[in-house]
py3Dmol code that shows the C-alpha trace and the ligand (Angstrom):
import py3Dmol

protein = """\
ATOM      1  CA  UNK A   1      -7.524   1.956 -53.950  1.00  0.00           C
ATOM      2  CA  UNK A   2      -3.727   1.491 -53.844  1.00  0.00           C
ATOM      3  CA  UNK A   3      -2.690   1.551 -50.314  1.00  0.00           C
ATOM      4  CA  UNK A   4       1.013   2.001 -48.540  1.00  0.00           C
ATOM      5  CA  UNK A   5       1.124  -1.233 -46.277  1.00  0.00           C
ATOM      6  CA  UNK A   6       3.514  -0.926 -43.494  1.00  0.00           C
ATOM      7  CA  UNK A   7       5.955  -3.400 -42.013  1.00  0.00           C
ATOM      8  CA  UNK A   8       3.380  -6.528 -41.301  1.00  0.00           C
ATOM      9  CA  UNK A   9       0.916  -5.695 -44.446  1.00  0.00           C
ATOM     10  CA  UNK A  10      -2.004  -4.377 -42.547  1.00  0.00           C
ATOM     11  CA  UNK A  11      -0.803  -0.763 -42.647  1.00  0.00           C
ATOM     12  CA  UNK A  12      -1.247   0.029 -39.134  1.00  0.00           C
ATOM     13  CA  UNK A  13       2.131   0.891 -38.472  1.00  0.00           C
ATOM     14  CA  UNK A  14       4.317  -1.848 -36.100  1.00  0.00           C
ATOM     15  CA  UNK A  15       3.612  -5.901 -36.076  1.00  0.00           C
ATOM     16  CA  UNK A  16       0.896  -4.973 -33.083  1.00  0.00           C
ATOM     17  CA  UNK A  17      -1.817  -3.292 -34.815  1.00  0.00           C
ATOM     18  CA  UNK A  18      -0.150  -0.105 -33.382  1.00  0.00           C
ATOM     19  CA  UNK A  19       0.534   3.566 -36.088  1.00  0.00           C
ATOM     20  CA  UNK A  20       3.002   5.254 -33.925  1.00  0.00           C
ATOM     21  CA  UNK A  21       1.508   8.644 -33.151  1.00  0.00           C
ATOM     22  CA  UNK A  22       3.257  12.390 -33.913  1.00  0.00           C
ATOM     23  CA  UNK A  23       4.705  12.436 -30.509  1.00  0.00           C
ATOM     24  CA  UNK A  24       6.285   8.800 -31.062  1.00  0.00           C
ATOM     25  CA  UNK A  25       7.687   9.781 -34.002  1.00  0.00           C
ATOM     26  CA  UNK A  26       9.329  12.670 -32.932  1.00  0.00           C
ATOM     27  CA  UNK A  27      10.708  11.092 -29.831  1.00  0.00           C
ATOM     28  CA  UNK A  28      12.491   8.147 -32.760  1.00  0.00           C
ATOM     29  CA  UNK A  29      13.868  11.215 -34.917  1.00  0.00           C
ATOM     30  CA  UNK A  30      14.953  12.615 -31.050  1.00  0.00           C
ATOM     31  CA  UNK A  31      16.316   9.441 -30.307  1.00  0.00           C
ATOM     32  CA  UNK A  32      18.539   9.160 -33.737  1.00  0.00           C
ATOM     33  CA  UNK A  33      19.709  12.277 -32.885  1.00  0.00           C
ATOM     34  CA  UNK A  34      21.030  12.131 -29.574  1.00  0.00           C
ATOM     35  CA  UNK A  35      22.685   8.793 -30.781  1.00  0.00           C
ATOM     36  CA  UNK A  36      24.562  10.515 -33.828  1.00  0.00           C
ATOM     37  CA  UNK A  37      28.050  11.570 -34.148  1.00  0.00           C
ATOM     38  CA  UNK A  38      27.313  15.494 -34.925  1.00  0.00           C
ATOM     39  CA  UNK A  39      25.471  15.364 -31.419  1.00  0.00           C
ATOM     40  CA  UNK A  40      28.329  13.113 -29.970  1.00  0.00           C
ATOM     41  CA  UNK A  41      30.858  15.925 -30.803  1.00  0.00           C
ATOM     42  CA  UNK A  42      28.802  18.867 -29.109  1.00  0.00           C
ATOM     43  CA  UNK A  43      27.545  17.505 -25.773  1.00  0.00           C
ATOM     44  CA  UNK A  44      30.840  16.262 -24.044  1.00  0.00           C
ATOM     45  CA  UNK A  45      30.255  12.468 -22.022  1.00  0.00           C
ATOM     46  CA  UNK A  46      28.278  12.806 -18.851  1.00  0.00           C
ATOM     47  CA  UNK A  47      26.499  15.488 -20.720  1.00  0.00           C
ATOM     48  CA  UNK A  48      22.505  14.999 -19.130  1.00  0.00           C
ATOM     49  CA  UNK A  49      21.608  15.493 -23.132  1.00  0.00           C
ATOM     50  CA  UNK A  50      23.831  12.298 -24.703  1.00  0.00           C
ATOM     51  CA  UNK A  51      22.070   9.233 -25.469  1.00  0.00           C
ATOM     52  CA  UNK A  52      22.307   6.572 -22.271  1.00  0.00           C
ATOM     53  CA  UNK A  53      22.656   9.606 -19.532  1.00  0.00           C
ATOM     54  CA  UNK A  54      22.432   7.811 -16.287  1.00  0.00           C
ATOM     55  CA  UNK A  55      22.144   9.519 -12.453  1.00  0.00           C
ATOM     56  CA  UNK A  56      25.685   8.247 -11.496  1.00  0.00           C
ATOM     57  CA  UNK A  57      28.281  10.452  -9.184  1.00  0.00           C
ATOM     58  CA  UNK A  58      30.376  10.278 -12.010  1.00  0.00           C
ATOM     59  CA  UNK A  59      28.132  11.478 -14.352  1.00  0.00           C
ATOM     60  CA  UNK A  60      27.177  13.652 -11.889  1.00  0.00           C
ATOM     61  CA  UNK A  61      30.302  15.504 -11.636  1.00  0.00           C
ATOM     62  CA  UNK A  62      31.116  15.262 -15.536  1.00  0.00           C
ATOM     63  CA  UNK A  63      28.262  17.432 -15.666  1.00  0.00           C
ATOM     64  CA  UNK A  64      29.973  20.155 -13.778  1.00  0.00           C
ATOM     65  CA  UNK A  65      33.108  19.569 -15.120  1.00  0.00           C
ATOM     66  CA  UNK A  66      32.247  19.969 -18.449  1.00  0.00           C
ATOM     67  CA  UNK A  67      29.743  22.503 -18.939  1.00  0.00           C
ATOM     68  CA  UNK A  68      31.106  25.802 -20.039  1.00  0.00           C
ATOM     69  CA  UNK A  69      29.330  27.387 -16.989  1.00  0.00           C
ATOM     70  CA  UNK A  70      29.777  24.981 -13.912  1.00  0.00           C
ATOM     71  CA  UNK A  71      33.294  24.565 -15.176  1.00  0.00           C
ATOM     72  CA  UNK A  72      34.387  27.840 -13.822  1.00  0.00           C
ATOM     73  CA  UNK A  73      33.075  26.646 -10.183  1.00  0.00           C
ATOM     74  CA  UNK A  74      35.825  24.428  -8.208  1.00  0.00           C
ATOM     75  CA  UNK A  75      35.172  20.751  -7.342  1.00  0.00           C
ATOM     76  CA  UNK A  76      34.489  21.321  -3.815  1.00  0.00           C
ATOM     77  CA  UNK A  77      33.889  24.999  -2.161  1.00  0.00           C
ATOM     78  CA  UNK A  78      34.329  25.065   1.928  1.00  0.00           C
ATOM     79  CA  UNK A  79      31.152  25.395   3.793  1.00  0.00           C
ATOM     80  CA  UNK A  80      31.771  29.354   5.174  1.00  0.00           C
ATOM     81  CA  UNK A  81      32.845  30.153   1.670  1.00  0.00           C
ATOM     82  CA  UNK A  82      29.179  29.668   0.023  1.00  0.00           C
ATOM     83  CA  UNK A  83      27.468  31.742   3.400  1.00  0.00           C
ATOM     84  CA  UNK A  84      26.103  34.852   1.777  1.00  0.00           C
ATOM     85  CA  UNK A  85      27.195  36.322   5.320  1.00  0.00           C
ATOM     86  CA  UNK A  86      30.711  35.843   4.500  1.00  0.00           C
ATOM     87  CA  UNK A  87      31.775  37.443   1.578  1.00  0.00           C
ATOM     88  CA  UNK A  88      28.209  39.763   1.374  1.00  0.00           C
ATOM     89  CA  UNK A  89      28.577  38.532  -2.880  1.00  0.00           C
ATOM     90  CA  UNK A  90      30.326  41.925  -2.682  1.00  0.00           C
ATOM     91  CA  UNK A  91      32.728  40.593  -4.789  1.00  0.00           C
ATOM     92  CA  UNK A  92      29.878  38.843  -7.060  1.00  0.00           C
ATOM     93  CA  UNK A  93      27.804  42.169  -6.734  1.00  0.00           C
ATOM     94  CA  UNK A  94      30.623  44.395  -8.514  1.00  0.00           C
ATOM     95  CA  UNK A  95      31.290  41.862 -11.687  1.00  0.00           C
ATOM     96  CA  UNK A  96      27.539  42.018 -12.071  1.00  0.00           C
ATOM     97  CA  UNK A  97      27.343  45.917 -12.420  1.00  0.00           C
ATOM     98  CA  UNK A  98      29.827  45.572 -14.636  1.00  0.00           C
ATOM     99  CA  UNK A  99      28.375  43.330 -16.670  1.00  0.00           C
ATOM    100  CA  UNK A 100      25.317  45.541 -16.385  1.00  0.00           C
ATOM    101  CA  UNK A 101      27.294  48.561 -17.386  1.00  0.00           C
ATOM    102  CA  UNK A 102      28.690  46.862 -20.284  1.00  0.00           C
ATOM    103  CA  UNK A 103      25.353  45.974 -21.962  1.00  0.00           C
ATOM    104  CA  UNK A 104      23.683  49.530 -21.441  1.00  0.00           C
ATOM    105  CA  UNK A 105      27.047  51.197 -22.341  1.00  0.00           C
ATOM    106  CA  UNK A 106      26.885  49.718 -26.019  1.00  0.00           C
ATOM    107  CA  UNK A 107      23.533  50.759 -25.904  1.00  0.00           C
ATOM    108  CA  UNK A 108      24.433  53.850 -25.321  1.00  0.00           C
ATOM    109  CA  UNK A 109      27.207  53.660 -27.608  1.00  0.00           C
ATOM    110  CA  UNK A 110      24.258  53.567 -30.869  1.00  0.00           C
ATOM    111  CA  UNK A 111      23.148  57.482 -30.185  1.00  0.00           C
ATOM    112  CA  UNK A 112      26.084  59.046 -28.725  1.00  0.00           C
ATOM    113  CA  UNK A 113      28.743  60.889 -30.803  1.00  0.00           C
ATOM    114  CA  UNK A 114      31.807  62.544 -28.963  1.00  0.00           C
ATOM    115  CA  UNK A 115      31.892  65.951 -30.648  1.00  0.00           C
ATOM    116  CA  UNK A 116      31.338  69.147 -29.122  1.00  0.00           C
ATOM    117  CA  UNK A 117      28.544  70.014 -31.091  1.00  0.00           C
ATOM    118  CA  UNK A 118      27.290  66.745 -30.773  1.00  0.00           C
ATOM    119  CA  UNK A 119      27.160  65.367 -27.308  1.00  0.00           C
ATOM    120  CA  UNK A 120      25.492  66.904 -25.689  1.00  0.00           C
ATOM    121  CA  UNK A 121      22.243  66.633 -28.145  1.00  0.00           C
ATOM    122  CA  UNK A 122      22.483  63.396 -28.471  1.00  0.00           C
ATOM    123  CA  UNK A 123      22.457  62.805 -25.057  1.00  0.00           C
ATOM    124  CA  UNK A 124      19.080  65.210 -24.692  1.00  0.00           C
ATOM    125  CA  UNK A 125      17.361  63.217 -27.754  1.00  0.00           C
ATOM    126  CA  UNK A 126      18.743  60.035 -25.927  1.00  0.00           C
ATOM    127  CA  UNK A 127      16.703  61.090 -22.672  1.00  0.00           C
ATOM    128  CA  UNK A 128      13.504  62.438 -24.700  1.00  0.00           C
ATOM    129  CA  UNK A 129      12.896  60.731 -27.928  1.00  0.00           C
ATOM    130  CA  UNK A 130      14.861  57.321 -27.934  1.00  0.00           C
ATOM    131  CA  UNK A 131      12.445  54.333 -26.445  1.00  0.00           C
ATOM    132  CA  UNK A 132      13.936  53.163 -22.858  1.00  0.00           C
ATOM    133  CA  UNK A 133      17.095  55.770 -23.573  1.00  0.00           C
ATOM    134  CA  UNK A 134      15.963  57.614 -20.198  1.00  0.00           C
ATOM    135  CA  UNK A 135      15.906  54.362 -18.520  1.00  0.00           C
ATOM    136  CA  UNK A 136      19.188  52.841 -19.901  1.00  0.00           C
ATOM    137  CA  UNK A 137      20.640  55.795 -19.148  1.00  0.00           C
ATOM    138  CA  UNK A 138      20.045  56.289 -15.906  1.00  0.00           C
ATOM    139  CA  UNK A 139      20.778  52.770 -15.663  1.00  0.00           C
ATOM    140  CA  UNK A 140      24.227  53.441 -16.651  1.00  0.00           C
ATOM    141  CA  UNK A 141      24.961  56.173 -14.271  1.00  0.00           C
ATOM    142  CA  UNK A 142      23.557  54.430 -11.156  1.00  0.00           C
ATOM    143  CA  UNK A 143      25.317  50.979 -12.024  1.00  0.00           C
ATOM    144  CA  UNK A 144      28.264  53.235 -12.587  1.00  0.00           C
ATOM    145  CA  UNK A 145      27.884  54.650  -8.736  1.00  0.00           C
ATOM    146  CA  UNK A 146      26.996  51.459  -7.016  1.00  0.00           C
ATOM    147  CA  UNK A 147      29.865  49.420  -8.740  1.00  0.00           C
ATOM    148  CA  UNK A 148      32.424  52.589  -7.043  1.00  0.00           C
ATOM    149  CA  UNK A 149      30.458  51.762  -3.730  1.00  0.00           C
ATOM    150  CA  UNK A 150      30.276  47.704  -4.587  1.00  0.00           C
ATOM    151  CA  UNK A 151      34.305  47.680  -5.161  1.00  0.00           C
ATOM    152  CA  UNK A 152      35.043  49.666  -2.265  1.00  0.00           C
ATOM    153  CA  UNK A 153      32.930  47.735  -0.151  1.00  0.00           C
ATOM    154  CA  UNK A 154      34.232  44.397  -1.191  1.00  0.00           C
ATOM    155  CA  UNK A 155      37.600  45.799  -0.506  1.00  0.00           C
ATOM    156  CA  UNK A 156      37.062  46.277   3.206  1.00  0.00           C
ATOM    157  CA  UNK A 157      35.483  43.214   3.949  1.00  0.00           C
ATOM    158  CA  UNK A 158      38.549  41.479   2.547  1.00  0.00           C
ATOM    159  CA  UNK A 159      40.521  43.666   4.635  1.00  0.00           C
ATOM    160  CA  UNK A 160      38.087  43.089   7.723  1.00  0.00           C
ATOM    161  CA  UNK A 161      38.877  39.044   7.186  1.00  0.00           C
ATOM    162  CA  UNK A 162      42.219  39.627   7.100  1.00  0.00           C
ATOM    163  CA  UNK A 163      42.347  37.603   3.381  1.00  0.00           C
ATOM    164  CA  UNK A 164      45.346  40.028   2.093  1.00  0.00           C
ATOM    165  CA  UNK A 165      47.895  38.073   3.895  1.00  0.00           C
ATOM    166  CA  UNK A 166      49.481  35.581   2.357  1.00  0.00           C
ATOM    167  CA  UNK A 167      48.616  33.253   0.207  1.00  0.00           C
ATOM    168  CA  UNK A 168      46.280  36.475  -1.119  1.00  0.00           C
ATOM    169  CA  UNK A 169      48.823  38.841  -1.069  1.00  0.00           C
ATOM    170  CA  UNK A 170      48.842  39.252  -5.031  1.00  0.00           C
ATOM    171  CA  UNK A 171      45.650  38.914  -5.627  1.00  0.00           C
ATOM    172  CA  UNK A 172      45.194  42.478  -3.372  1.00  0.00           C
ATOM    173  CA  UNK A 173      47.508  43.878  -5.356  1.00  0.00           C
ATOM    174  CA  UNK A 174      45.382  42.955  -8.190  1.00  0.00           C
ATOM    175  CA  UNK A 175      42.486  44.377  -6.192  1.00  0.00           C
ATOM    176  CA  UNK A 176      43.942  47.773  -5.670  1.00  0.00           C
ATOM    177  CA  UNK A 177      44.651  47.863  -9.556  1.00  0.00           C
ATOM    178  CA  UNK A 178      40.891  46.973 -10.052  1.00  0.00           C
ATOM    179  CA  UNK A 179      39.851  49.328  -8.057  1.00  0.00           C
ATOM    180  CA  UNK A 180      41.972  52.537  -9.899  1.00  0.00           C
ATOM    181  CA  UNK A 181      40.183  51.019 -12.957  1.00  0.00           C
ATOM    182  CA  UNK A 182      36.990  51.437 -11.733  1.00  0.00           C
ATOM    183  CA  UNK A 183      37.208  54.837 -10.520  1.00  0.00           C
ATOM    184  CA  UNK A 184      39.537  55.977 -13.940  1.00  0.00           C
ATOM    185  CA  UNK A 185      36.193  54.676 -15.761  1.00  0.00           C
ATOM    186  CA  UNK A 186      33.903  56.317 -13.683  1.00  0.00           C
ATOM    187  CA  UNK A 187      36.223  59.794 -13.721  1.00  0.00           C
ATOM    188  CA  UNK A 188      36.533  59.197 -17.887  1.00  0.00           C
ATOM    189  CA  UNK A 189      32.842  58.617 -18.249  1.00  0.00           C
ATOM    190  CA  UNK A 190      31.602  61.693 -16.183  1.00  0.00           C
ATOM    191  CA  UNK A 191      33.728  63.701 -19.312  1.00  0.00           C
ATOM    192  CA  UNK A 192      31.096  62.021 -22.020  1.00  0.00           C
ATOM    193  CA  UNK A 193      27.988  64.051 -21.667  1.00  0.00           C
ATOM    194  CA  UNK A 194      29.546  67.370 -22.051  1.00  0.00           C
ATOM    195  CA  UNK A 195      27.249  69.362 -19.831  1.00  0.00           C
ATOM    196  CA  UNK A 196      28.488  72.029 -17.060  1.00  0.00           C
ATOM    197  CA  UNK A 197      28.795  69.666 -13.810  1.00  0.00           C
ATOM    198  CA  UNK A 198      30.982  67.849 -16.267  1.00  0.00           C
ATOM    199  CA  UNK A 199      33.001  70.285 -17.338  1.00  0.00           C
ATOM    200  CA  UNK A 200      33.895  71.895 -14.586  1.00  0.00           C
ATOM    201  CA  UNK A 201      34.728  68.551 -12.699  1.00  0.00           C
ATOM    202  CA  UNK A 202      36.815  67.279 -15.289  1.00  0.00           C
ATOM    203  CA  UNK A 203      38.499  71.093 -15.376  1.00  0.00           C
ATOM    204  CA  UNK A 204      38.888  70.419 -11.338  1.00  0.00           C
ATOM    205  CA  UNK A 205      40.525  67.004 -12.156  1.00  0.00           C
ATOM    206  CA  UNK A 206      43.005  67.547 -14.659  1.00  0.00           C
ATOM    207  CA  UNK A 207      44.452  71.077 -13.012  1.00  0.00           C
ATOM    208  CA  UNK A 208      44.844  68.690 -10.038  1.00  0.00           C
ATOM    209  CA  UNK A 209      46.461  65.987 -12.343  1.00  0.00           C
ATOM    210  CA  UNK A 210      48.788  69.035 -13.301  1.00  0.00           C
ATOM    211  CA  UNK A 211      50.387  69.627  -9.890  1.00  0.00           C
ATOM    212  CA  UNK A 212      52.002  66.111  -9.595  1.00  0.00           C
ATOM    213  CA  UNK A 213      55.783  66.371  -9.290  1.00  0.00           C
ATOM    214  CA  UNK A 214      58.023  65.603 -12.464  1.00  0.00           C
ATOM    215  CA  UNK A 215      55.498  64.786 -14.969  1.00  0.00           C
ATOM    216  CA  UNK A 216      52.082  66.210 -13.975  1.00  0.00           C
ATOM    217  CA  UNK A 217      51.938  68.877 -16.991  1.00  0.00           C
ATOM    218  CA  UNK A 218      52.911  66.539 -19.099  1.00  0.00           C
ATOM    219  CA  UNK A 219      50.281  64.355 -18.297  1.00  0.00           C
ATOM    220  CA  UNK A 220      47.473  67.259 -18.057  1.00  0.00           C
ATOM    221  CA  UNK A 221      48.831  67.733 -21.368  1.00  0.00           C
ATOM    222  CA  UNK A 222      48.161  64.222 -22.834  1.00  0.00           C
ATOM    223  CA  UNK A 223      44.698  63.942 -21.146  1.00  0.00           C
ATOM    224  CA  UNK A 224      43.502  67.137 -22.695  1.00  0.00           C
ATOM    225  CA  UNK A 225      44.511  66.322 -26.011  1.00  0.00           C
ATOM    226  CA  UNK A 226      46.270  70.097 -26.186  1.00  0.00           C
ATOM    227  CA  UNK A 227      46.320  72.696 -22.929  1.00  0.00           C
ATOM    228  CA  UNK A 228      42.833  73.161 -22.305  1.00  0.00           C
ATOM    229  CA  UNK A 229      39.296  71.244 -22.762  1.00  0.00           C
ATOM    230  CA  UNK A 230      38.694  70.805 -26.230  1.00  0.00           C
ATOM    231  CA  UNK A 231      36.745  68.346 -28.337  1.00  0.00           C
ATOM    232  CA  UNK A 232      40.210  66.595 -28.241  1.00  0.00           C
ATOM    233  CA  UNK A 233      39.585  66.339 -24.585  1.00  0.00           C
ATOM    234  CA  UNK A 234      36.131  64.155 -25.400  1.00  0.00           C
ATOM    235  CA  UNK A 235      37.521  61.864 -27.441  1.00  0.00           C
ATOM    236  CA  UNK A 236      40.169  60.871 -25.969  1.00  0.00           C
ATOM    237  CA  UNK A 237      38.300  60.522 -22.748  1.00  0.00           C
ATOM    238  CA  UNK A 238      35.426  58.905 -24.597  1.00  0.00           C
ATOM    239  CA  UNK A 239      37.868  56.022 -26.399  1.00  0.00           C
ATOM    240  CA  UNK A 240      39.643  55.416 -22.686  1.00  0.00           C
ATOM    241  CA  UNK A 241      35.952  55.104 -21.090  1.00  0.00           C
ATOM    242  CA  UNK A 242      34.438  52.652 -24.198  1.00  0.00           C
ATOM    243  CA  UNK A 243      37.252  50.920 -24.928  1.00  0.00           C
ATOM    244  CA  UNK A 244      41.199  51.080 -23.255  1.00  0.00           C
ATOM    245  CA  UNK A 245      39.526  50.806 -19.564  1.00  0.00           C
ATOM    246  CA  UNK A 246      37.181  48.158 -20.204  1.00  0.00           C
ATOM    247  CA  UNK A 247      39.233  45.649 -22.031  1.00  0.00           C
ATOM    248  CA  UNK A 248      42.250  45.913 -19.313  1.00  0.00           C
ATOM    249  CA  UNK A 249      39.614  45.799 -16.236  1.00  0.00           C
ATOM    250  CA  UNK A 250      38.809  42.671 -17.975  1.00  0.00           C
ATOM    251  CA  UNK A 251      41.969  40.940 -17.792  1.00  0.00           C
ATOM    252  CA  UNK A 252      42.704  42.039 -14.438  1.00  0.00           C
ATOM    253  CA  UNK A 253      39.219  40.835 -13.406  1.00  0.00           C
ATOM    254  CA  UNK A 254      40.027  36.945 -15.297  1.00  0.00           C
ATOM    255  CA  UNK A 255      43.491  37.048 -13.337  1.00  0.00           C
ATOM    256  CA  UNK A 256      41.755  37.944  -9.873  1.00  0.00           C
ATOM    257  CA  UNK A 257      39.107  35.441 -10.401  1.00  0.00           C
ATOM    258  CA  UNK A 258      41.787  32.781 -11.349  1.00  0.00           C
ATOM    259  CA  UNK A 259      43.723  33.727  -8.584  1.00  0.00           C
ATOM    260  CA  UNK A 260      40.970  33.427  -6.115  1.00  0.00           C
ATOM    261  CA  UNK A 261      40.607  29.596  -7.034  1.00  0.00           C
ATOM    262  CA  UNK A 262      44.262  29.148  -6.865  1.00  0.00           C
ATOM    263  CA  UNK A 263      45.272  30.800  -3.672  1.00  0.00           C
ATOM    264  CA  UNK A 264      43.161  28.121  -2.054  1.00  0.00           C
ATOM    265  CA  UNK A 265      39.199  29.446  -2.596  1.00  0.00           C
ATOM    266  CA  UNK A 266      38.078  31.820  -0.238  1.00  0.00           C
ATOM    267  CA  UNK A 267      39.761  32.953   3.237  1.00  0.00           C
ATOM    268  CA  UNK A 268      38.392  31.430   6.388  1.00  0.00           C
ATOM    269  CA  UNK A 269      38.882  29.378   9.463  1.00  0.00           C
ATOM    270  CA  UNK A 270      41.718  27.003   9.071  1.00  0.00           C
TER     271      UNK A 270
END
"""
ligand_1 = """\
43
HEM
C 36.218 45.368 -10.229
C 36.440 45.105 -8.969
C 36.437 43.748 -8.290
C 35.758 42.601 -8.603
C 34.753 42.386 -9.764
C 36.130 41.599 -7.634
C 35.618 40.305 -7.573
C 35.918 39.379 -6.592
C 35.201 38.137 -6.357
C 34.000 37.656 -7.186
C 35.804 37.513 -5.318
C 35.345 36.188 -4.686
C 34.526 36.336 -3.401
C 33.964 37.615 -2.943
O 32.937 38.063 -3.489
O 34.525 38.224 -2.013
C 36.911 38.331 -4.893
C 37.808 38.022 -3.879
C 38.887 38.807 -3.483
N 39.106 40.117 -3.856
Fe 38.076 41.098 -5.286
N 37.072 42.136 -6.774
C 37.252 43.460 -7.124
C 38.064 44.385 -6.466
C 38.909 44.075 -5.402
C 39.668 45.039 -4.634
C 39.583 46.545 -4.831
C 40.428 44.325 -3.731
C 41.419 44.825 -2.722
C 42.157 45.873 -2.861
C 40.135 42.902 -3.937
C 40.746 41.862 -3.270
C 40.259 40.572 -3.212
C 40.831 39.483 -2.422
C 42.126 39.537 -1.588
C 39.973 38.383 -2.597
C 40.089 37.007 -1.901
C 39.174 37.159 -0.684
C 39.091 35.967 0.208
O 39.730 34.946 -0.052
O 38.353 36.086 1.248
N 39.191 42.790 -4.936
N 36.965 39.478 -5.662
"""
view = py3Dmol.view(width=600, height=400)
view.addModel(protein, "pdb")
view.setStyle({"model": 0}, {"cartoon": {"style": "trace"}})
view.addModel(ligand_1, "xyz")
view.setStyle({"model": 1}, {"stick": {}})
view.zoomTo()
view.show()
């Protein structure tokens, strides 16, 4: 019977008798891999996953440097800045609930429609015949109420530590501008499920928007989409709340983050 001889012409695989086994083989294709170009040009050097990784410092801190997560952490962090006891990961806590918020707004997004006719149904199928809608929902509203308490929160421990004097000056400023966003999302989403309590808050709102000085009717104008609530009202409300807030909280959150790095890390002793 014909018969495939390996290398040394007994067909048993190397020059010792020895077929490499599945799991040899696959560590050689493994091997090949981690040594080609293709893999060379995704994990960056120092990467644990290139070919010839060794536990050196500097490899060690290549692999902070250039992973697209660790990247975002400085070098070195001072002792009382990574004590949970310090900052409270107040700061932390409120980016998480928006992330949080993000994910079960778009969600949310695939069964609501801002009509008049329509919003309010969908949000009643949303709560009684969509699986987990109930859940994400409610998820929504109470990451939407803790992030308000989160924010405000962070904001007074940073006063409490004294870390809006300078070098942090700007950075409150930036603060105080992420905290109006958070509060003109919560106020714009409250609009979205068209029920009484919403309503009659956002009636309360805007009439009290309309007694500013100058140009308060003018604005009550604009954020009623004509001079009283209409559907107009919901969807304007509903594309500041899904998509005008969010995207410039965003920026303001990647220059406050950036800033906090910059200005020195966090406050502390000197
Ligand atoms: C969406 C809202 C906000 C987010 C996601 C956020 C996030 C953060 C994070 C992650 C830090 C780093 C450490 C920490 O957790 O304290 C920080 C620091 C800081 N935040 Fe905020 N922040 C928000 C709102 C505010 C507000 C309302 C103020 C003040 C008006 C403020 C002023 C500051 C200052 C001055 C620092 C530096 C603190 C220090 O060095 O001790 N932030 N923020």
């Amino acid at each position: 019977m014909a018969r495939r001889l390996s290398r040394n012409g007994n067909g048993n695989g190397d020059g010792n008798g020895h077929r490499p086994s599945v799991p040899e083989k696959l560590a050689e294709v493994g091997e090949k891999m981690r040594g080609s170009q293709a893999w060379a040009s995704i994990f960056r050097p120092g990467s644990i996953f290139r070919k010839g990784y060794t536990d050196s410092p500097r490899n060690r801190s290549y692999v902070i440097m250039n992973s697209l997560i660790y990247h975002l952490h400085p070098v070195k962090v001072k002792r009382h800045a990574v004590k949970v006891s310090y900052t409270l990961c107040l700061g932390g806590l409120s980016f998480f609930l928006f992330l949080i918020l993000t994910v079960t707004g778009i969600f949310l997004m695939f069964f609501y429609r801002p009509t008049e006719v329509q919003a309010w149904a969908d949000i009643s199928t949303l709560e009684t015949s969509v699986t987990f809608g109930l859940l994400v929902r409610n998820m929504h509203r109470w990451g939407a109420h803790l992030m308000v308490i989160t924010v405000f929160l962070h904001m007074a421990r940073v006063f409490y530590h004294g870390a809006y004097k300078p070098p942090r000056e700007f950075n409150w400023v930036i603060g105080v501008i992420l905290l109006t966003l958070t509060l003109l999302l919560s106020f714009t989403g409250y609009l979205l499920p068209w029920d009484q309590l919403a309503l009659w808050a956002v009636t309360v709102g805007t009439n009290m928007i309309g007694y500013t000085p100058v140009f308060g009717a003018q604005v009550r104008f604009v954020l009623l989409g004509g001079v009283e609530i209409s559907t107009q009202t919901l969807l304007r409300w509903y594309v500041l709340h899904v998509l005008l807030f969010p995207f410039v909280i965003v920026i303001f959150m990647a220059i406050h983050f950036w800033r906090v790095r910059k200005d020195g890390g966090i406050s502390g002793p000197l």
